[in-house]
PDB file of N, CA, C and O in Angstrom:
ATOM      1  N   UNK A   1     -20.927 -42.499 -41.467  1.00  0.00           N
ATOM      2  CA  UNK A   1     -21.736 -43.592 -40.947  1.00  0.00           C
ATOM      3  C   UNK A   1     -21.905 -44.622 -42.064  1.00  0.00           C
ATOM      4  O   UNK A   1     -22.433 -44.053 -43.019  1.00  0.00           O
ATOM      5  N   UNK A   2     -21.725 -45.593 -42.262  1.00  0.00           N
ATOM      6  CA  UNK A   2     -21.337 -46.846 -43.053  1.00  0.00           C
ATOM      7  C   UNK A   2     -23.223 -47.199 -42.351  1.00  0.00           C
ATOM      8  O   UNK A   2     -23.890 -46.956 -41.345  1.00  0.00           O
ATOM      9  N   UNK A   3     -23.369 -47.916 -43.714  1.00  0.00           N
ATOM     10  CA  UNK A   3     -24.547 -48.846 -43.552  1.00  0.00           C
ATOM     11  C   UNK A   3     -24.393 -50.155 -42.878  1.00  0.00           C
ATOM     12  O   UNK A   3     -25.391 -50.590 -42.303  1.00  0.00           O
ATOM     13  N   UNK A   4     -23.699 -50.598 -42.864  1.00  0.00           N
ATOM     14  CA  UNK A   4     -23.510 -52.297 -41.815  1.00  0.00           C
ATOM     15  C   UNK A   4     -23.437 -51.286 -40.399  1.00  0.00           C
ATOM     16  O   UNK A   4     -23.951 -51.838 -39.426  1.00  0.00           O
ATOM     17  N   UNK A   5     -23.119 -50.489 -40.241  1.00  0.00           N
ATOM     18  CA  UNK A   5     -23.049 -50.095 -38.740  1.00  0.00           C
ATOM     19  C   UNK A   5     -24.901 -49.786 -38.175  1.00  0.00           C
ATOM     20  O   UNK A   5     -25.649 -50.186 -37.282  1.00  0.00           O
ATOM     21  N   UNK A   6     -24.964 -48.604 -39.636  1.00  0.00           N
ATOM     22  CA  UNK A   6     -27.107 -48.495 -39.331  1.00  0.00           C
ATOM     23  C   UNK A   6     -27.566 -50.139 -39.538  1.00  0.00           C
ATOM     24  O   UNK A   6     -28.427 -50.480 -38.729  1.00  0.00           O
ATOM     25  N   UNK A   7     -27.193 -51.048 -40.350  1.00  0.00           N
ATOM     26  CA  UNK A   7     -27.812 -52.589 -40.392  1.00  0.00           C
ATOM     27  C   UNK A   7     -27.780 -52.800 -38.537  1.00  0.00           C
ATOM     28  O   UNK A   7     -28.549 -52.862 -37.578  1.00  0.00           O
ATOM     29  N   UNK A   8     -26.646 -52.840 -38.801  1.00  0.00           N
ATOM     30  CA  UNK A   8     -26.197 -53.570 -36.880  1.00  0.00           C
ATOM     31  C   UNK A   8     -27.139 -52.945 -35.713  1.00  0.00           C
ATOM     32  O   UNK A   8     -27.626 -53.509 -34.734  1.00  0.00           O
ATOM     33  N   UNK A   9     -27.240 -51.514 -36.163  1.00  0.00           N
ATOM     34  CA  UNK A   9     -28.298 -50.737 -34.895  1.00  0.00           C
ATOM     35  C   UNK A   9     -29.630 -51.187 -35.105  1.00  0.00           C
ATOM     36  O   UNK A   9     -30.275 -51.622 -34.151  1.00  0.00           O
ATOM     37  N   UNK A  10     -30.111 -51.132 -36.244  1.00  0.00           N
ATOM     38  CA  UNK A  10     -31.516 -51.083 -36.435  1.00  0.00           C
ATOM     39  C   UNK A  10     -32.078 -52.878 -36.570  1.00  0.00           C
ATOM     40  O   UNK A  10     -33.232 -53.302 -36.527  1.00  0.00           O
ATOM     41  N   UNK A  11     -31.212 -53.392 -36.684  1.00  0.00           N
ATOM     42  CA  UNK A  11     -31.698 -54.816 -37.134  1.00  0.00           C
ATOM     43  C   UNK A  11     -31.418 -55.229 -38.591  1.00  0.00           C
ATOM     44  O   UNK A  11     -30.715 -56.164 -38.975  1.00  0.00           O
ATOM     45  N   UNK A  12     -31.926 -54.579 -39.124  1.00  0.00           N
ATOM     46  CA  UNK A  12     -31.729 -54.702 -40.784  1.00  0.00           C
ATOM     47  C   UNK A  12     -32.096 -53.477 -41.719  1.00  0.00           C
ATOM     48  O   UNK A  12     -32.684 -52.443 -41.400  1.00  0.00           O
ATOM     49  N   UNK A  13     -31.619 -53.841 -42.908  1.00  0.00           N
ATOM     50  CA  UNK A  13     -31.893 -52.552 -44.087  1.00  0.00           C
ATOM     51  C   UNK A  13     -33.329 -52.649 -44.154  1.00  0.00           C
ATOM     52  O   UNK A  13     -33.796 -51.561 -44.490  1.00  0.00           O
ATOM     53  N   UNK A  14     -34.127 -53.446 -43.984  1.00  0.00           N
ATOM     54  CA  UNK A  14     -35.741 -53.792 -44.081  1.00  0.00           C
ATOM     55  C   UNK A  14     -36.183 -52.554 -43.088  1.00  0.00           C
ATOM     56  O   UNK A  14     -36.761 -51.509 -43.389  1.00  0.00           O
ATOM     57  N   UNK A  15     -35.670 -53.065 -41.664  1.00  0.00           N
ATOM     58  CA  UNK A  15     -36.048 -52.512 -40.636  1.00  0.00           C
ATOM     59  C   UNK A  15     -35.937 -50.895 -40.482  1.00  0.00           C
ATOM     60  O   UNK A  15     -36.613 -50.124 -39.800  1.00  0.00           O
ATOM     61  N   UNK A  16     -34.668 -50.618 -41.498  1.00  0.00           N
ATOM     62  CA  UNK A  16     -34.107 -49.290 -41.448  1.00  0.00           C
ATOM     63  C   UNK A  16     -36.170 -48.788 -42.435  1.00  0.00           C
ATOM     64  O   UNK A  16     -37.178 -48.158 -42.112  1.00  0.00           O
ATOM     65  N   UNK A  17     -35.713 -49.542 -43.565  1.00  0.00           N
ATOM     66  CA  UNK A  17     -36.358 -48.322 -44.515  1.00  0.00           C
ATOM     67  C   UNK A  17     -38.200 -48.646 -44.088  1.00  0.00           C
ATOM     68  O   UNK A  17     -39.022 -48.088 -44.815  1.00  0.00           O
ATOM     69  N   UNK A  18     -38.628 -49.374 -43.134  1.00  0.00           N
ATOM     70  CA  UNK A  18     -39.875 -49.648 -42.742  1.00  0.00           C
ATOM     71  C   UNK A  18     -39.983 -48.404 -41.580  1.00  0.00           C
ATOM     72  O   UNK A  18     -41.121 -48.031 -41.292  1.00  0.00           O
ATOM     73  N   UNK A  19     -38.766 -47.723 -40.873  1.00  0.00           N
ATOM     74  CA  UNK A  19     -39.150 -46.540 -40.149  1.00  0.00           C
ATOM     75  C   UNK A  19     -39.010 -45.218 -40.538  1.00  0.00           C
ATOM     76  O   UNK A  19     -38.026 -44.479 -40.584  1.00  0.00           O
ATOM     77  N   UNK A  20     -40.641 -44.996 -40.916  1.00  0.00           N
ATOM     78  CA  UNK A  20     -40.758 -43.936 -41.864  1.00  0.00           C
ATOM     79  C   UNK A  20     -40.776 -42.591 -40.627  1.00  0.00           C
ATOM     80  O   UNK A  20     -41.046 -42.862 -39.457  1.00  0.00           O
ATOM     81  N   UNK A  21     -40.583 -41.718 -40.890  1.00  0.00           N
ATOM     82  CA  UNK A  21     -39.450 -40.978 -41.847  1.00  0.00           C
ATOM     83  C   UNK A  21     -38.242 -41.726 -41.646  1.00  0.00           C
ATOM     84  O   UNK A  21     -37.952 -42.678 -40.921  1.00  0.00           O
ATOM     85  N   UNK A  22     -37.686 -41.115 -42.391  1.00  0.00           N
ATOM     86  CA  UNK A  22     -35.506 -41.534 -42.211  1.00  0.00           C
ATOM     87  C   UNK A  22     -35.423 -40.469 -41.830  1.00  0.00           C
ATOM     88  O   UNK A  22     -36.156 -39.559 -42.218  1.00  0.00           O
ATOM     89  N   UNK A  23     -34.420 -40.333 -40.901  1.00  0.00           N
ATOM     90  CA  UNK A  23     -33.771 -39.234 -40.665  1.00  0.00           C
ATOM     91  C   UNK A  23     -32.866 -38.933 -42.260  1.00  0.00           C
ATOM     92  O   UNK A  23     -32.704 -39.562 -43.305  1.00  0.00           O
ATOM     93  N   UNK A  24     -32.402 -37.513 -41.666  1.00  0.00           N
ATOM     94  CA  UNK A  24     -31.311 -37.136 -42.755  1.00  0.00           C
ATOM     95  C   UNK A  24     -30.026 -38.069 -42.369  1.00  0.00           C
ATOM     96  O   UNK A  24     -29.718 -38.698 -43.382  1.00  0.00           O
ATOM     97  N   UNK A  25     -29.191 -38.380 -41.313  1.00  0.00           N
ATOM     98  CA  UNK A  25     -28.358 -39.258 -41.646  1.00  0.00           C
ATOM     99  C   UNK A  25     -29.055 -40.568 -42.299  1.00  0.00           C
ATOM    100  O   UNK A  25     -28.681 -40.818 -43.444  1.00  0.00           O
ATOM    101  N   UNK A  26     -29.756 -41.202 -41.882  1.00  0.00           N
ATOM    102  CA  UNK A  26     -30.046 -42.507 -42.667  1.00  0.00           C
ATOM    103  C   UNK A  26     -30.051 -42.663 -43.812  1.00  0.00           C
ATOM    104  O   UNK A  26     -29.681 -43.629 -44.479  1.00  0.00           O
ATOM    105  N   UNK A  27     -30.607 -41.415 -44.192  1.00  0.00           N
ATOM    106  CA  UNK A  27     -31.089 -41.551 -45.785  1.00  0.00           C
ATOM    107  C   UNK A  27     -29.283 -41.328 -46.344  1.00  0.00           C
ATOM    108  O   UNK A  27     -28.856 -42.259 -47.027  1.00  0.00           O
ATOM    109  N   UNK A  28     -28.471 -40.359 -46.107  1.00  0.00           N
ATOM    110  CA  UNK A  28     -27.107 -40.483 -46.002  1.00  0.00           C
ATOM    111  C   UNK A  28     -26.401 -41.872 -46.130  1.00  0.00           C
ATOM    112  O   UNK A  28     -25.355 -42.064 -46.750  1.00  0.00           O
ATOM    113  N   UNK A  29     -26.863 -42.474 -45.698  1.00  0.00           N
ATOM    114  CA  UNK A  29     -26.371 -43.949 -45.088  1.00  0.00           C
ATOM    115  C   UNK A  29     -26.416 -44.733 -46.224  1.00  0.00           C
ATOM    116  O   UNK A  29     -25.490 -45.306 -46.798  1.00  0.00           O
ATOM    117  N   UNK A  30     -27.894 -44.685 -46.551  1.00  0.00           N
ATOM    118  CA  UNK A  30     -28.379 -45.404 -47.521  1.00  0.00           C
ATOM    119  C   UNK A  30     -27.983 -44.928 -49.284  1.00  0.00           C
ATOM    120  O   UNK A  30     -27.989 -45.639 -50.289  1.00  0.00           O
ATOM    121  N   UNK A  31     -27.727 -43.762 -49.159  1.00  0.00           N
ATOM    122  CA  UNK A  31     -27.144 -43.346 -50.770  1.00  0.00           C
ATOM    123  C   UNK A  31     -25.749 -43.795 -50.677  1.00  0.00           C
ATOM    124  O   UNK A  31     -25.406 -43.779 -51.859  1.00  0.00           O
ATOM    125  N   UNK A  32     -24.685 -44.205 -49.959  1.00  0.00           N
ATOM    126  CA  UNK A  32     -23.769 -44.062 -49.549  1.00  0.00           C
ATOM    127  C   UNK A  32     -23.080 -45.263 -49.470  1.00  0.00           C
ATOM    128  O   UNK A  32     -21.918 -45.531 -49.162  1.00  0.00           O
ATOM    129  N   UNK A  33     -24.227 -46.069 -49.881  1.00  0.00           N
ATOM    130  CA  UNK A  33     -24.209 -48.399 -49.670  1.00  0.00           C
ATOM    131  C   UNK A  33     -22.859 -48.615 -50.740  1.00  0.00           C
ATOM    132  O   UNK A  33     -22.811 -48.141 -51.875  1.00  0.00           O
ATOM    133  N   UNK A  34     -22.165 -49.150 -50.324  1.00  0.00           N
ATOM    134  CA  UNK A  34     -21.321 -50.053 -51.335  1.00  0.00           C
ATOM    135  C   UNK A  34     -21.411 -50.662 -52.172  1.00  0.00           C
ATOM    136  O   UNK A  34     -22.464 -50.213 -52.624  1.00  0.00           O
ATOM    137  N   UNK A  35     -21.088 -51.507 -52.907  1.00  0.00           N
ATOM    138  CA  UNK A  35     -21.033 -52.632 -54.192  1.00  0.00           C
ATOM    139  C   UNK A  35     -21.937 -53.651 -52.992  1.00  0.00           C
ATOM    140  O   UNK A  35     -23.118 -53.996 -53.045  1.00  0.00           O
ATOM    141  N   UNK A  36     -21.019 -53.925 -52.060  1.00  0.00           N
ATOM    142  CA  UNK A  36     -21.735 -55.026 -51.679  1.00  0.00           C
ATOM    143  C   UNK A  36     -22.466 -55.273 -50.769  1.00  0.00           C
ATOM    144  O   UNK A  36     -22.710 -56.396 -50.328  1.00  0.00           O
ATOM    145  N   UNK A  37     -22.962 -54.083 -50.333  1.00  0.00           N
ATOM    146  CA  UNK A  37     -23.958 -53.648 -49.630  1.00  0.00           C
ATOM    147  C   UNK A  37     -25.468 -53.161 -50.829  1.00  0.00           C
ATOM    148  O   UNK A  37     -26.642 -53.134 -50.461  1.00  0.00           O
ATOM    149  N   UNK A  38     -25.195 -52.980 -51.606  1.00  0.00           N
ATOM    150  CA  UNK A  38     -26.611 -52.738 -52.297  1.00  0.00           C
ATOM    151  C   UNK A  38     -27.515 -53.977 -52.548  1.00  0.00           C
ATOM    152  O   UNK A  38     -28.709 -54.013 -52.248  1.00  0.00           O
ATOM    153  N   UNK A  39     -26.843 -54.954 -53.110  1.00  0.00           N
ATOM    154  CA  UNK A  39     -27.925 -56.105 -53.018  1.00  0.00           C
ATOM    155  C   UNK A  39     -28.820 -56.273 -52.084  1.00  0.00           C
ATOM    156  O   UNK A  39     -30.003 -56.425 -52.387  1.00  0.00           O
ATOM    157  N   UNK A  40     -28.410 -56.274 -50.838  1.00  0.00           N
ATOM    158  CA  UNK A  40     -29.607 -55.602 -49.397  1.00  0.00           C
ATOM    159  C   UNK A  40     -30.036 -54.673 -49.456  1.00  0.00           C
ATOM    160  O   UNK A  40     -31.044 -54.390 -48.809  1.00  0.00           O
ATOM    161  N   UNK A  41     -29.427 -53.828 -50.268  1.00  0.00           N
ATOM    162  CA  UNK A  41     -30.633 -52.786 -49.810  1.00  0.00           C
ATOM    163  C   UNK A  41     -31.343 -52.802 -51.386  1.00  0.00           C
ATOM    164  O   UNK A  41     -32.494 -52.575 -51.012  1.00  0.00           O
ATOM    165  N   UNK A  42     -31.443 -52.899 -52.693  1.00  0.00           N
ATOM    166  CA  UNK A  42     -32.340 -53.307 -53.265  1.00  0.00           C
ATOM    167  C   UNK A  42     -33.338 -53.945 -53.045  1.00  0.00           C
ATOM    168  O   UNK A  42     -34.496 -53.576 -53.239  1.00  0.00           O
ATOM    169  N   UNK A  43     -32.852 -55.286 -52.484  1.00  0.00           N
ATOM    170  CA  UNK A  43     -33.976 -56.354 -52.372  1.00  0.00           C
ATOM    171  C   UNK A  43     -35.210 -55.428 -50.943  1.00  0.00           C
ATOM    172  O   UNK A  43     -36.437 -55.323 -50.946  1.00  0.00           O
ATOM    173  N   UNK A  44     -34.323 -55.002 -50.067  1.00  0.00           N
ATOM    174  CA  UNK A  44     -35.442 -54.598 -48.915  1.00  0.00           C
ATOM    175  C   UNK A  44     -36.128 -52.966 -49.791  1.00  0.00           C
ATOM    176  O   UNK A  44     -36.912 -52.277 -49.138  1.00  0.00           O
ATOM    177  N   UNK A  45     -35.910 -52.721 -50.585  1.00  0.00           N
ATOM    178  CA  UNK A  45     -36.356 -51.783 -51.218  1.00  0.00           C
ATOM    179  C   UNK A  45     -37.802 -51.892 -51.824  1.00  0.00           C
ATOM    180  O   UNK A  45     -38.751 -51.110 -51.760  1.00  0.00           O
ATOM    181  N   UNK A  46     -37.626 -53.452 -52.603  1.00  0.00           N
ATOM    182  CA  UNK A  46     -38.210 -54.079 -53.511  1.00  0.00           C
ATOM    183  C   UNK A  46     -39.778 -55.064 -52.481  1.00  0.00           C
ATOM    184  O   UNK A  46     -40.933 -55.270 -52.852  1.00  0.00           O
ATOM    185  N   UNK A  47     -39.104 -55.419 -51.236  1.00  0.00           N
ATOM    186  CA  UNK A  47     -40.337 -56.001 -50.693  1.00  0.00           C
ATOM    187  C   UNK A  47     -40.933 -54.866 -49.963  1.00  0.00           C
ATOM    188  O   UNK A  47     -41.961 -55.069 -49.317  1.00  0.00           O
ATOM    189  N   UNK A  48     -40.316 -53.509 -50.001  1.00  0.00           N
ATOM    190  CA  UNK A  48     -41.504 -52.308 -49.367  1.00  0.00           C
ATOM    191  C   UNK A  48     -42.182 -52.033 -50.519  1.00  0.00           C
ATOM    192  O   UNK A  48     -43.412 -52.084 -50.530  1.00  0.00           O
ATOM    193  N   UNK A  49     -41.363 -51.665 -51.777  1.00  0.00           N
ATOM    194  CA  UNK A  49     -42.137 -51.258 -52.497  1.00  0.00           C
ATOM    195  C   UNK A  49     -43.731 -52.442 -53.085  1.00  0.00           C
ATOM    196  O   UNK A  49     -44.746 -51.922 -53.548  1.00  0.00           O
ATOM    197  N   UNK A  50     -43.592 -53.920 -52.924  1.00  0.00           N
ATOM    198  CA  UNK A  50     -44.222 -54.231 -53.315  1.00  0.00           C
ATOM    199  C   UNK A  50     -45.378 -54.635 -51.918  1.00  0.00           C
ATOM    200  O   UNK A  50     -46.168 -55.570 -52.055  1.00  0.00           O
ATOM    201  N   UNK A  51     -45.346 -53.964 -50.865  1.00  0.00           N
ATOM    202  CA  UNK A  51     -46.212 -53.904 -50.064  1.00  0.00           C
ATOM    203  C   UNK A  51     -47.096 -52.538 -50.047  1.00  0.00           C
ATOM    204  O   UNK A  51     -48.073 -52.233 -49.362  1.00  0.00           O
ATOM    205  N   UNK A  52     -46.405 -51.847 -51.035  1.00  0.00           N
ATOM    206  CA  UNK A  52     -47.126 -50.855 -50.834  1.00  0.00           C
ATOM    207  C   UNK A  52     -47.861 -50.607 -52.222  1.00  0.00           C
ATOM    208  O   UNK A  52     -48.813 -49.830 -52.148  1.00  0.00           O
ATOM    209  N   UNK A  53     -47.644 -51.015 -53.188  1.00  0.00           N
ATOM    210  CA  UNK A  53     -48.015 -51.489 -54.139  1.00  0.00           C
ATOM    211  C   UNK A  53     -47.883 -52.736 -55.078  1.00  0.00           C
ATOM    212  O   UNK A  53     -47.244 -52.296 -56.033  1.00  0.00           O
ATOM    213  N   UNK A  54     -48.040 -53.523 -55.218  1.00  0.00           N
ATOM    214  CA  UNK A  54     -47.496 -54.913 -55.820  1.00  0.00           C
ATOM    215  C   UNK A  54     -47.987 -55.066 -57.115  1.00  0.00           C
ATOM    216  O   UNK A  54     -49.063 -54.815 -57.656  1.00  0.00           O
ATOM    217  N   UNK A  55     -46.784 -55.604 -57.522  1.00  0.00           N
ATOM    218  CA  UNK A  55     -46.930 -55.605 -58.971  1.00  0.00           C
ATOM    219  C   UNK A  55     -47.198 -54.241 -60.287  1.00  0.00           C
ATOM    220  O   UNK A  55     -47.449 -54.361 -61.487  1.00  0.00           O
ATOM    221  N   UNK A  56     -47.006 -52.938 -59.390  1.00  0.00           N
ATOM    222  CA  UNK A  56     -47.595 -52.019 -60.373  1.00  0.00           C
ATOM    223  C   UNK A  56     -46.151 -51.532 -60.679  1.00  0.00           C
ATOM    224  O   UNK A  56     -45.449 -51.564 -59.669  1.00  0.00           O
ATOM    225  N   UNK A  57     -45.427 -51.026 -61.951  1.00  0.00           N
ATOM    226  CA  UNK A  57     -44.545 -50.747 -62.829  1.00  0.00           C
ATOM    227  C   UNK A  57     -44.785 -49.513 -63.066  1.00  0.00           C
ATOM    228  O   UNK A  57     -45.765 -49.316 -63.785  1.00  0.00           O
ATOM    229  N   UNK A  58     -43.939 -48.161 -62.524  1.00  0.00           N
ATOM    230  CA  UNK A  58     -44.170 -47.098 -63.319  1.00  0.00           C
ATOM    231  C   UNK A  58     -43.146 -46.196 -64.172  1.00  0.00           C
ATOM    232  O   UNK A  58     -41.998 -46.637 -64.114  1.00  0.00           O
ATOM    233  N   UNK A  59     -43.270 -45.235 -64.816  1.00  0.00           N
ATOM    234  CA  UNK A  59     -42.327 -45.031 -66.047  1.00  0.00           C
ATOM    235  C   UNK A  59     -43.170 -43.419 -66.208  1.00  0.00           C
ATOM    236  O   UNK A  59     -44.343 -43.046 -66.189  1.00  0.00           O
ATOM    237  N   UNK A  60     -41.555 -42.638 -66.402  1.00  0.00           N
ATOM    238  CA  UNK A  60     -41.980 -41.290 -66.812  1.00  0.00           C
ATOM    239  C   UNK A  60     -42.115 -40.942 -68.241  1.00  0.00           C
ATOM    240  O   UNK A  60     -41.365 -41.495 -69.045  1.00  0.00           O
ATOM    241  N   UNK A  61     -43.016 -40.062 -68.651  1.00  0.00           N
ATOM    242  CA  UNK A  61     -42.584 -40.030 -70.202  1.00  0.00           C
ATOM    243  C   UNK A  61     -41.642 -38.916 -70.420  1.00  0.00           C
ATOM    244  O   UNK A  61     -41.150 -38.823 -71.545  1.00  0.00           O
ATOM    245  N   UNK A  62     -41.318 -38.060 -69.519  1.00  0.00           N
ATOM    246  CA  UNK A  62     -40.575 -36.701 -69.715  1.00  0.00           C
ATOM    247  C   UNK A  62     -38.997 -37.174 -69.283  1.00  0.00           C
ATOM    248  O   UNK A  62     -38.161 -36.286 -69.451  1.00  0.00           O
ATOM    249  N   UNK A  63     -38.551 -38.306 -68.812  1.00  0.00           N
ATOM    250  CA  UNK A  63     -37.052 -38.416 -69.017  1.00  0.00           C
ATOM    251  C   UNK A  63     -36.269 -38.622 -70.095  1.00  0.00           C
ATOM    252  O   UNK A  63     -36.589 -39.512 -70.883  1.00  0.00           O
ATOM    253  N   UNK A  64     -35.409 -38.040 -70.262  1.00  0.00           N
ATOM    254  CA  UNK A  64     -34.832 -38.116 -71.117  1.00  0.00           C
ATOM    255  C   UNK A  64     -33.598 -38.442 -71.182  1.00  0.00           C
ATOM    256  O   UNK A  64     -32.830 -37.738 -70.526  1.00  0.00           O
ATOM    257  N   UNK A  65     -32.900 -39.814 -72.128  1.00  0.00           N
ATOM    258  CA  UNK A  65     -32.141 -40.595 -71.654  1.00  0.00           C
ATOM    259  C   UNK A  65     -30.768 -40.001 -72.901  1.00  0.00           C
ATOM    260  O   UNK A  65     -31.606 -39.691 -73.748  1.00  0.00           O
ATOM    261  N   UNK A  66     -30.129 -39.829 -73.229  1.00  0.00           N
ATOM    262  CA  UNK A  66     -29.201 -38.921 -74.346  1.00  0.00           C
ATOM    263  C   UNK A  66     -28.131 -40.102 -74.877  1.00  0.00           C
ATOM    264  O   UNK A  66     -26.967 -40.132 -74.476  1.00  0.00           O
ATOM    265  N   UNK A  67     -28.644 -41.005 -75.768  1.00  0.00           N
ATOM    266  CA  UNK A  67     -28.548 -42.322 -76.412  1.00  0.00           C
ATOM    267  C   UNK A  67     -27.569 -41.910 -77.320  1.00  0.00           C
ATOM    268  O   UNK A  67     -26.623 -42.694 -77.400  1.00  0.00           O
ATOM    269  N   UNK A  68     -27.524 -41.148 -77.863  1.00  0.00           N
ATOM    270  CA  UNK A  68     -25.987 -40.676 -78.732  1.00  0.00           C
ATOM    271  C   UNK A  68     -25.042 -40.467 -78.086  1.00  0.00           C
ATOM    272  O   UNK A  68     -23.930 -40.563 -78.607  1.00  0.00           O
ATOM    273  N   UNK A  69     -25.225 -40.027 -76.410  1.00  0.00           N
ATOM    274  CA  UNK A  69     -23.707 -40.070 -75.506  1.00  0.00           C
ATOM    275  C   UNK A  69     -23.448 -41.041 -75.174  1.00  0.00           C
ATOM    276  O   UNK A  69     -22.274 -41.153 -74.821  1.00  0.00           O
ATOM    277  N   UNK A  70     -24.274 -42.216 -75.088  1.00  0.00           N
ATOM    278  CA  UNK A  70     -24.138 -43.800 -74.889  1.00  0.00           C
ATOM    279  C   UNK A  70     -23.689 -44.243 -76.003  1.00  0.00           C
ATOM    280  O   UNK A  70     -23.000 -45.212 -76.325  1.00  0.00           O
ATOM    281  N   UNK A  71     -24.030 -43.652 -76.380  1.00  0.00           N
ATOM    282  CA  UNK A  71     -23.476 -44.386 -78.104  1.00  0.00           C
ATOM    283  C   UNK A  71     -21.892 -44.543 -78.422  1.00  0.00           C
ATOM    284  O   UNK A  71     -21.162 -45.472 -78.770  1.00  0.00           O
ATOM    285  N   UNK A  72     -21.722 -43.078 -78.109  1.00  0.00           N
ATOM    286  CA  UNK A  72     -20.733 -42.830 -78.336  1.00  0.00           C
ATOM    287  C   UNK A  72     -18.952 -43.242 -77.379  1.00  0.00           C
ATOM    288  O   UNK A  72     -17.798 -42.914 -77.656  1.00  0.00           O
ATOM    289  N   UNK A  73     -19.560 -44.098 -76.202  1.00  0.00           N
ATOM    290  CA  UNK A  73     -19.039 -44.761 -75.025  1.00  0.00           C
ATOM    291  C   UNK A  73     -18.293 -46.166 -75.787  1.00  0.00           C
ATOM    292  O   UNK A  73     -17.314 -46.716 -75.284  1.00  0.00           O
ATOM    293  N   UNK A  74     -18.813 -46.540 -76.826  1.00  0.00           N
ATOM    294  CA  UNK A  74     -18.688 -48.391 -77.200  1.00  0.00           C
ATOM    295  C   UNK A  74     -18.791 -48.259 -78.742  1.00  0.00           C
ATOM    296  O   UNK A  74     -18.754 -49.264 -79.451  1.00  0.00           O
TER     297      UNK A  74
END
């Protein structure tokens, strides 16, 4: 199931991720977005998330990012 096909059913990626729950295909759908399909679904990501909180920024302290294997890339 391609995401422009769930866009086309549902109306939009907005519309998709505003009907809470997702099913398990949707959410499928949605890990599954293309190059040029993600810009839509970021941005509709970005105006739920900031309806449901706006403006708040959060950050784990327990991830851990392994900067010497990046390093070692370039």
């Amino acid at each position: 199931m391609a995401l422009a096909h769930t866009i086309t059913r549902s109306g939009s990626v907005l519309d998709l991720l505003n009907s809470a729950p997702l099913s398990r295909e949707q959410a499928i759908c949605l890990i599954r977005a293309t190059d040029d399909e993600l810009p839509a679904l970021l941005s509709a990501a970005l105006e739920v998330k900031e309806r449901f909180k706006p403006e708040l920024i959060t950050y784990s302290r327990k991830v851990f990012i392994p900067l010497t294997n990046l390093c070692r890339d370039y």
